[in-house]
N, C-alpha and C positions, 0 to 999 in steps of 0.2 A: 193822475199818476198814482199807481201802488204805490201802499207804504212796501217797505224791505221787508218789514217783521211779517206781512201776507207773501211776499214771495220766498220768504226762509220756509214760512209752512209749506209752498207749493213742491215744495222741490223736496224737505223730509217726507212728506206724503207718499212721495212715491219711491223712496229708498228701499230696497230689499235687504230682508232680513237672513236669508238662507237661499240653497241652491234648489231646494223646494220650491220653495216659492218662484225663483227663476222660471224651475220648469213647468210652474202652472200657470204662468203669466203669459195670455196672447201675445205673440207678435204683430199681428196683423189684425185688422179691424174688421174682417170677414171672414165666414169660412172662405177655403179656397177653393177652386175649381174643377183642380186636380190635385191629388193630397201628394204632400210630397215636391212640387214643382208649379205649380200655375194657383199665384194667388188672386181671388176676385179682386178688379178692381185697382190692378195695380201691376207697376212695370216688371216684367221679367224680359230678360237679357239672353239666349243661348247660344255663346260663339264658340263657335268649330274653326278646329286644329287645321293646319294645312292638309290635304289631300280627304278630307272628312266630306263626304257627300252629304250635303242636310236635308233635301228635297224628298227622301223617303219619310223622314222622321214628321217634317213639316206636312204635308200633306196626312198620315196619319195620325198625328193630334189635331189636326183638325177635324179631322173624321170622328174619333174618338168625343171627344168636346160637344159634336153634332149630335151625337149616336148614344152620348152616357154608355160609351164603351171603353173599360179599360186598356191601359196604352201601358202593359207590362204590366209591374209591382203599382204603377202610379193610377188611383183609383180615381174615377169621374163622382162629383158630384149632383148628376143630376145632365138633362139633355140642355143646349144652350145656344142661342145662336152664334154663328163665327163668323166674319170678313177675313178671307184672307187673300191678300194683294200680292201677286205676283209679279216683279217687275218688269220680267225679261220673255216672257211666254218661258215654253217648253225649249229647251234644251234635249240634245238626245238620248241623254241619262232621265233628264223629265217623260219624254215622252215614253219611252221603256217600261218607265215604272210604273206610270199612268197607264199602262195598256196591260200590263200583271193586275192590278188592284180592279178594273174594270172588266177584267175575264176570270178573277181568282178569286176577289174579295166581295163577299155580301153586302157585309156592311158599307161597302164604297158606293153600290147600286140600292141600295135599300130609300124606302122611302123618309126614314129620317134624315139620311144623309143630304138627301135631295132639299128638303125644308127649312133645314138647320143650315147648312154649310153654305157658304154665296163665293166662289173665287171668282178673283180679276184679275184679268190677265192683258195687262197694260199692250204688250207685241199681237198680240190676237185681236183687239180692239181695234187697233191701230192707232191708237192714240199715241201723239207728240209727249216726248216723257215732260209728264208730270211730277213734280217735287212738290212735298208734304209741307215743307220750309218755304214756298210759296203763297200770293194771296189763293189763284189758281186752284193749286192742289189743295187747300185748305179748305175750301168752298165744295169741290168735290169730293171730299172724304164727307162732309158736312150734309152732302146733299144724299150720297148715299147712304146715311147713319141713320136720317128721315126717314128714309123707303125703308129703311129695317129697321123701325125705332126700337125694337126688341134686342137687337146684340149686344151682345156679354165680352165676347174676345173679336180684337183686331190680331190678326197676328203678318209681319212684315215678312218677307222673304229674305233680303239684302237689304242692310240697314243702309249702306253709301248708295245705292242703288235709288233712293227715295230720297235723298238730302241735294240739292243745287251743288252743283261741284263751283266752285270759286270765280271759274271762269263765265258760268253762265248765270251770275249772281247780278239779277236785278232790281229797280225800285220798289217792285213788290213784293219782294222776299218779305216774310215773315217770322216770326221769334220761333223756333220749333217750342218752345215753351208753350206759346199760345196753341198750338195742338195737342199736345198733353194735355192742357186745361179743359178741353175740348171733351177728351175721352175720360178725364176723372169727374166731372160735370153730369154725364151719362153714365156715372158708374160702369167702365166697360175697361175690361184690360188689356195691356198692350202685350205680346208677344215678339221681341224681335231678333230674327235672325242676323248672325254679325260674324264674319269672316276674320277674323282680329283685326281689322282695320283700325288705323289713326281715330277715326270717327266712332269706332264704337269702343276707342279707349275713351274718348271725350265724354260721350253721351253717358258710361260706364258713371264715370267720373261726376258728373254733373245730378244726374235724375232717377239713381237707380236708387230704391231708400233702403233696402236692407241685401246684405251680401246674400242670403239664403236667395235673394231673387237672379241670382247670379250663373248660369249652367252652361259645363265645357262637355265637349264632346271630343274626345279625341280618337286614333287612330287604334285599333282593335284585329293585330295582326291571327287573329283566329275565327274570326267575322265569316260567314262562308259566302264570299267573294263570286264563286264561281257559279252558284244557286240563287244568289241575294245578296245581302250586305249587312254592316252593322260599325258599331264601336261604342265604346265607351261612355256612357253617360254620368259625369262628374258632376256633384252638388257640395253645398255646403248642408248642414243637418240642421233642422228649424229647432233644435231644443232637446232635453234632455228625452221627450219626451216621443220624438222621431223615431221609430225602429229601425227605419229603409237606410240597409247601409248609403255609404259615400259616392261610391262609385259601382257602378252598375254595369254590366256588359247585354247591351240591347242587340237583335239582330230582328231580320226576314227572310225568309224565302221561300218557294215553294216548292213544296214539297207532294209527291203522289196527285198532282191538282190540284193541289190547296192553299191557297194563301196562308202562311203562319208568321207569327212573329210570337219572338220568344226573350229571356232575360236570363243573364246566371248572375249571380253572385258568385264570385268565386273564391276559393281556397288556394294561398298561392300555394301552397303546400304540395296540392293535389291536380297545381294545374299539369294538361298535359300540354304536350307541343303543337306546333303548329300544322307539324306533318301528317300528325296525329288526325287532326282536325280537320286536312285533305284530303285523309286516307273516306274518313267519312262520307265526305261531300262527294265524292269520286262515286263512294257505293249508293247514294241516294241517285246523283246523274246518270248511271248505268243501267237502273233498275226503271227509271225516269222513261229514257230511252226507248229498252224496247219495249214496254207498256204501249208506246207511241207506233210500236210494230217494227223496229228497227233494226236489221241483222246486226249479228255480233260484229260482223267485217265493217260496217257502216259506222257501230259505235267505236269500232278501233280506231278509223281513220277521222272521227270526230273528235274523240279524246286526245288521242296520240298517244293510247298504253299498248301495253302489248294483250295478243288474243287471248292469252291465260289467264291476265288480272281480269278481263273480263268474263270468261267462263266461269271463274271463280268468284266473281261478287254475284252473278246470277245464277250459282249452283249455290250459294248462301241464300238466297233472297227465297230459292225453293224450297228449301229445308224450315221456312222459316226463320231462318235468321239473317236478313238484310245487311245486321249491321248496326252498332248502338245507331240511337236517334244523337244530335246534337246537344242538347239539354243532359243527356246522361255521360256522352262524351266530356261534356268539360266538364263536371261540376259535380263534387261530393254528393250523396244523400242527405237530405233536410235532417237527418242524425248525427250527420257528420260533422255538420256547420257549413254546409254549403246549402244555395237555396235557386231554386228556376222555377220560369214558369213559363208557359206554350199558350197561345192563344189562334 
């Protein structure tokens, strides 16, 4: 047994003297993965808002992570392997998005993505669902971690999607603790997606060790919707020493053939409206169109505008002027105090 007088020093030892010192003091005992949101080696939590699609963002961090390609403002540190476990297969939102990134996206078909990146997709398998919280599932998370002894991130799809629902709670259920142990053992971090469920207030509650590892997504009524998607990427700030605002506005879509994904920071000051931000999307889709060779009569009765707003976004697009891009639609000039960025 310590004496007290060695635990009185243990604890003034580590007392801080200033907010300086605060901010130069690690949080975390590794760099992180991704700066700003994915620290090595350690749980991060991102539950999305009701009506929040996460399956774009999910599949592009992983890519990214594979790739040492950045994923907006949030920088990679280096290429990494990933597991990432899909519960459900494809949905028709998945499958949509997965067949944009596969005919739009490079870095989706490139050869690192190929190396780095490993998805499962439990419906596609056909496998009988398997629960993490299981001996079962425990052994084959374990058995796959072998075959990749190299991966750095697990990242979950649906955190209840992966836990034994109550009713089908057997003698071999296992501690979900004993699989975290598992993956801090391998140095490897956990990513998990969480719909606000009961379950992932618990998990929240129980194993997450710092709030910074904690990220909301919410609803993003200026997202262009009709091209791609997006919302709001909410954090808390790792330190004085953080510059990446709080809140973040991420989207995708593509554009002229291209896959993009892009980020604003915004100015509420300077935000504009939503219609605004229609008006946009309308003249990117228009121009989209007949590129595709599509009469203006085709694109009326695809849109459903009238034949003038279309003559008119494509007698703009000749002149040269299409139409701001969305990046400059929402968002001041980096003189302004606003800040984007296009990838």
């Amino acid at each position: 047994m310590t004496s007290p007088k060695n635990d009185h020093s243990n604890i003034t030892r580590f007392q801080l003297r200033s907010l300086d010192e605060l901010a130069q003091r690690p949080k975390h005992l590794q760099p992180p993965l991704m700066h700003g949101i994915i620290n090595a080696a350690e749980i991060t939590v991102i539950r999305a808002d009701a009506g929040v699609e996460t399956s774009p963002f999910m599949y592009l961090l992983g890519r990214s992570l594979a790739t040492n390609s950045d994923l907006g403002p949030f920088v990679t540190a280096g290429a990494v392997d990933v597991l990432l476990l899909d519960s459900s297969g494809h949905a028709a939102a998945d499958a949509a998005f997965l067949h944009v990134l596969q005919q739009y996206d490079r870095d989706w078909t490139c050869a690192d993505t190929q190396k780095h990146l490993t998805v499962y997709h439990r419906h596609h398998e056909k496998d009988s669902a398997v629960y993490l919280d299981t001996l079962e599932g425990r052994n084959a998370l374990r058995e796959t971690l072998l075959a990749r002894p190299h991966t750095k991130v697990v990242i979950l799809d649906d955190l209840e999607s992966w836990l034994a629902p109550k009713r089908d709670r057997r003698d071999d259920n296992v501690n979900l603790e004993w699989v975290l142990e598992d993956l801090s053992k391998r140095n490897i971090a956990l990513v998990v997606f969480d719909h606000a469920t009961k379950a992932g207030d618990r998990f929240c509650g129980q194993f997450l060790a710092h709030t910074t590892n904690l990220i909301r997504l919410t609803p993003d009524s200026c997202a262009p919707t009709e091209i791609g998607g997006g919302f709001n990427i909410v954090r808390n700030k790792l330190g004085l020493s953080d510059k990446l605002p709080a809140k973040i506005q991420w989207w995708w879509a593509v554009v002229d053939g291209e896959f993009k994904t892009g980020w604003e920071w915004r100015d509420p000051e300077s935000e504009l409206s939503a219609k605004e931000i229609a008006i946009a999307e309308r003249r990117i889709q228009v121009c989209n169109m007949a590129a595709q060779g599509m009469k203006q009569k085709e694109i009326v009765l695809a849109l459903g505008i009238p034949q003038y707003t279309v003559s008119r976004d494509l007698a703009g697009a000749a002149k040269g002027a299409p139409g701001p891009r969305r990046s400059e639609v929402i968002t001041k000039p980096l003189s302004s105090g606003g800040e984007t960025g296009l990838h």
